[in-house]
N, C-alpha and C positions, 0 to 999 in steps of 0.2 A: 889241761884245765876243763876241757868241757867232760872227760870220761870221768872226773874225778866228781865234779861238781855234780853232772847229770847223774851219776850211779849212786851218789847220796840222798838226790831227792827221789830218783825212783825207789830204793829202797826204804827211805824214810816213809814213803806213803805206803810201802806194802806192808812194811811191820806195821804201822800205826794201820791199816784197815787191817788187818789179822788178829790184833789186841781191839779195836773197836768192836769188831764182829763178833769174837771168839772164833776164827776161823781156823779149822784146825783139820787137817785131810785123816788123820789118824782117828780121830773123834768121831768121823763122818765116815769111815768104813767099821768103826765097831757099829756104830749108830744103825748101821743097815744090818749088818753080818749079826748083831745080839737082839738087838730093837725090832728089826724090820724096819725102821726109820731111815728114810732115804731121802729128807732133805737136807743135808751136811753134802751127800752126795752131787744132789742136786743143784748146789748151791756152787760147790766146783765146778760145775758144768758151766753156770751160768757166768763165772769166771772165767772160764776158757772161752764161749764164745763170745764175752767182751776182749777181749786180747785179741782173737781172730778177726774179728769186724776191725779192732783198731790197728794191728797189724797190716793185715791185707790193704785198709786203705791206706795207710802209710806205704806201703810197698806200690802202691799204685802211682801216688805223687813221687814215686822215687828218692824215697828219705832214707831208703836203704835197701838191698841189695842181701836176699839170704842164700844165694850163691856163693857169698864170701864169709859163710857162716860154717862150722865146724859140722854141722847135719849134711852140708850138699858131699855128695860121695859118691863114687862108682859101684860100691858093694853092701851088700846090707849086713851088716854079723848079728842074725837075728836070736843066735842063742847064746850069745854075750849079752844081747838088751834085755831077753828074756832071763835068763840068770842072775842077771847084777840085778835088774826087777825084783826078781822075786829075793836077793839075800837082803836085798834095800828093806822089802817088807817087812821081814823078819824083825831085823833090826827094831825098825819103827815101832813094832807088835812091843817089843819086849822094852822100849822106851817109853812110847808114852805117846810120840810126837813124831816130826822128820826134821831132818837138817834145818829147815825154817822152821820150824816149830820150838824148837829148840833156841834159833837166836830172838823170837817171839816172848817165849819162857824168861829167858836172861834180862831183855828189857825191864821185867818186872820185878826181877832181884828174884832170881831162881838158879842159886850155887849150883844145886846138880845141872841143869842146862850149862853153865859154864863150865862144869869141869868137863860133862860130856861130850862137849863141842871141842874143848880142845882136844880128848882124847880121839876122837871123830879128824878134826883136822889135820893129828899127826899121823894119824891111820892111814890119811887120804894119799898126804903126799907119800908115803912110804910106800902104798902100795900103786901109785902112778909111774914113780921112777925112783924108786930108795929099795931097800931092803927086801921090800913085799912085793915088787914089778916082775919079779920069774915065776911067780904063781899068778897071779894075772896073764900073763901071756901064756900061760896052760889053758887058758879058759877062753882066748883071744881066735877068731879065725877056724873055730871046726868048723863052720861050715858056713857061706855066705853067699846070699842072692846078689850076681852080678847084674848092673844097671848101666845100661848104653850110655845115659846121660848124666852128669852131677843133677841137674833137673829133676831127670826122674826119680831121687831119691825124698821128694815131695809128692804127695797123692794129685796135685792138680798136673805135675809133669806126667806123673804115670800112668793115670787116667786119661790123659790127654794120650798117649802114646796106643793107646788100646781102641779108644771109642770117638777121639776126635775132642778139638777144644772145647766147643761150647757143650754138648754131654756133662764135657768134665767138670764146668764152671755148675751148669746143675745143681749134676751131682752134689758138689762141695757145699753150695749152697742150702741143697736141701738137707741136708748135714747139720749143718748149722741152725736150721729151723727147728732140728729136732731139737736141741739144747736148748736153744731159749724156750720153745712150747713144753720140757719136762718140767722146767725153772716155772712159767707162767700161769702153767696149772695146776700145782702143789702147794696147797692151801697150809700146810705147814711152815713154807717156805715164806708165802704170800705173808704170816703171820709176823713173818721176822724180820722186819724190814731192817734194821742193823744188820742182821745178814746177806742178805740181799746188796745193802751199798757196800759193804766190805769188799765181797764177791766182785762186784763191779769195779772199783779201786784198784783190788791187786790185778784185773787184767788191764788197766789202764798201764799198770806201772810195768808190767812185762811188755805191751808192745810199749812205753814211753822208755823202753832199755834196747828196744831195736833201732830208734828213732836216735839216740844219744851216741849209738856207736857206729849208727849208720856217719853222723854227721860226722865224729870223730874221725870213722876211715878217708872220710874223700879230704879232711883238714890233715891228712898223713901221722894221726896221733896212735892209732892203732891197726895192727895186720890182718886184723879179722874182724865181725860183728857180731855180737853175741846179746844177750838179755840175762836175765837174772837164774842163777842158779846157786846153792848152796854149799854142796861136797867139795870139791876142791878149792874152792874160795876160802875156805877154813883156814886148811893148810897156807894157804896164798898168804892168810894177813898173820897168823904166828911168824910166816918166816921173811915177811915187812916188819914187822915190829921189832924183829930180833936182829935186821943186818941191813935194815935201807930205812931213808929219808921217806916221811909218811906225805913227805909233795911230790914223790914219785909212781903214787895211788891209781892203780887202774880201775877201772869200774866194777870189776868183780869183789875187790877188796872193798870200795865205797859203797857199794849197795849193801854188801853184808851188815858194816859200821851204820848206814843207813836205816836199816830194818831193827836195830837193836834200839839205835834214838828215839825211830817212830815209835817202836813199843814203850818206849820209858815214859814218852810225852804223854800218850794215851792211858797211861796205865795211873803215872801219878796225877794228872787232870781227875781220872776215875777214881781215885786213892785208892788205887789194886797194885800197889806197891806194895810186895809182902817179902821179907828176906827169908830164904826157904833151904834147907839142907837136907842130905840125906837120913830117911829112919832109923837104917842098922846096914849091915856090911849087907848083907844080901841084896839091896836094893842097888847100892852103888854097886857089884860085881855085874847085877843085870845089867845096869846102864851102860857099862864097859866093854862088857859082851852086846849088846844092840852098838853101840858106835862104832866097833870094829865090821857089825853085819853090813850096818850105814856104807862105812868108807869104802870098806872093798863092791858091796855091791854097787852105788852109787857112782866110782870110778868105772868101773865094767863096764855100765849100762849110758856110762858120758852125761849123767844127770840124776835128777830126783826127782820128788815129785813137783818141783818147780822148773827145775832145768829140762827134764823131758816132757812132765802133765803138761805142763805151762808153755814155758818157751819152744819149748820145740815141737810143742800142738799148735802152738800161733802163726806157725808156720807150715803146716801141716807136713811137717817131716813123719815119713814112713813109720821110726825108730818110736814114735811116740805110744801107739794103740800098744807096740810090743811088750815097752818098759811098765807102762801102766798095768797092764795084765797082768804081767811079774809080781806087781808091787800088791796088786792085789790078791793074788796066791798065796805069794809070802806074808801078807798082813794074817791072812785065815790060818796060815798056817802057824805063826807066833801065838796068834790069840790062842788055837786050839790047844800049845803046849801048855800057856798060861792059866785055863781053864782046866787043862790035866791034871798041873800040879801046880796046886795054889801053893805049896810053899814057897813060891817065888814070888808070891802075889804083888800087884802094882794098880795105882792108883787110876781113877779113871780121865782117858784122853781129852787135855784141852790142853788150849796155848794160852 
């Protein structure tokens, strides 16, 4: 009850501040990469370090434990993070959006985002452990930084192993100063304040998803703790809906279902409820070809840009700076084909 309950209303509130805002990470890297506008970016930022701050203190009161999270690890496979990164981008480049951007879109009655997503979530599971998982494990383990500690596979264990605790605390800290002072002092940003609370919300809702499953694990309701993430989730509730009881809902499944509600609530209160289909065949074959770059990179890289940007920056797991790097290669690099050849042309990035 509470993974099911809590991953709906966390989700509930990230979709609805992502439809409130228009917050949209695909939006916010063309914005810089075309514009030179870099408050979209900024605006992420300022999301992750509300997540961080409400993470970390949650993690302080002991509300949860990200040792028993899927990031604590002995080894780094930093060119699986970097790889799935960057096919993640790709993906996104030639869609529009990302895996939440996507269940953002559907909120508001946007067919293509749902046929997307389902093609995306059959993608996911297939290439985790179906059909597509022996090509995946070609990409798996070339080459990995071994880590004394599961610890260490966070920047304050690792840092701490090098320079000593309180350095590391610093460090980390000063970190973080940086995010909010790029947030505090971008007058474009400052102009947006619907952006700005959006930003703030969705990182409320990724650490209130550490929080919900931290509580879960010690209530014996779940074997891991985890926060919000997109790609595999997908596949998760196609194949709930197709062969089990919807009261046996874990939180990945509820957040997602959460994020689509938030969006509808927001969207029709805004009366930006619009029912939307694809142009002509070319447009849906790109969307199909991006949601296949989605799944498989997205599985590879163990997240998106919510599952690694987010969650597993709120923790400052290693895996994170890597994925995101990817993801913004492979954005540049989608846009760049897009821009090649406009025959495939696509519409501009919002949620």
């Amino acid at each position: 009850m509470i993974l099911t309950a809590g991953g709906f209303v966390c989700g509930l509130v990230a979709g609805a501040a992502a439809r409130y805002g228009h917050l949209c990470s695909m939006g916010a890297i063309e914005d810089a990469e075309l514009g030179g506008n870099w408050r979209g970016v900024k605006a992420w930022g300022l999301a992750l370090a509300t997540a961080i701050v409400a993470t970390q203190t949650s993690y302080y009161f002991g509300l949860f434990d990200p040792l028993k999270s899927i990031y604590a690890t002995t080894s780094l496979d930093w060119p699986a993070a970097l790889l799935g990164g960057i096919l993640f981008g790709v993906g996104m480049a030639l869609i529009g959006t990302c895996s939440f951007g996507l269940l953002v879109r559907l909120g508001s009655g946007d067919l293509r985002a749902f046929f997307t997503a389902v093609i995306a979530g059959v993608a996911a599971v297939s290439v985790n452990n179906g059909a597509l998982s022996a090509l995946r494990l070609q990409f798996e383990g070339l080459s990995t930084i071994a880590l004394e500690t599961p610890d260490q596979a966070f920047a304050p264990g690792l840092l701490a192993a090098f320079v000593g605790t309180q350095p590391s605390t610093i460090i980390c800290r000063l970190l973080l100063c940086v995010l909010f002072l790029c947030a505090a002092f971008d007058e474009k940003l400052l102009r947006r304040p619907r952006l700005m609370i959006s930003a703030i919300l969705l990182g409320l809702a990724v650490a209130g998803g550490w929080v919900v499953t931290g509580l879960a694990y010690e209530a014996l309701e779940t074997a891991r703790v985890e926060s919000l993430s997109f790609v595999m989730p997908g596949g998760r509730t196609l194949l709930q809906l197709m062969s089990e009881s919807l009261r046996d809902t874990g939180f990945s499944v509820a957040s997602l279902i959460g994020v689509v509600c938030g969006s509808f609530l927001v969207a029709k209160l805004r009366q930006e409820v619009l029912w939307e289909a694809f142009d002509d065949v070319r447009e849906m074959r790109r969307h199909m070809l991006g949601a296949l770059f989605m799944a498989f990179g997205g599985v590879l890289a163990k997240g998106c840009t919510i599952g690694q940007g987010m969650s597993a920056g709120s923790v400052l797991a290693l895996s994170m700076p890597i994925v995101v790097l990817g993801i913004f290669i492979g954005a540049k690099i989608g846009l760049a084909i897009l821009i090649g050849r406009p025959f495939l042309g696509r519409e501009r990035s919002q949620s």
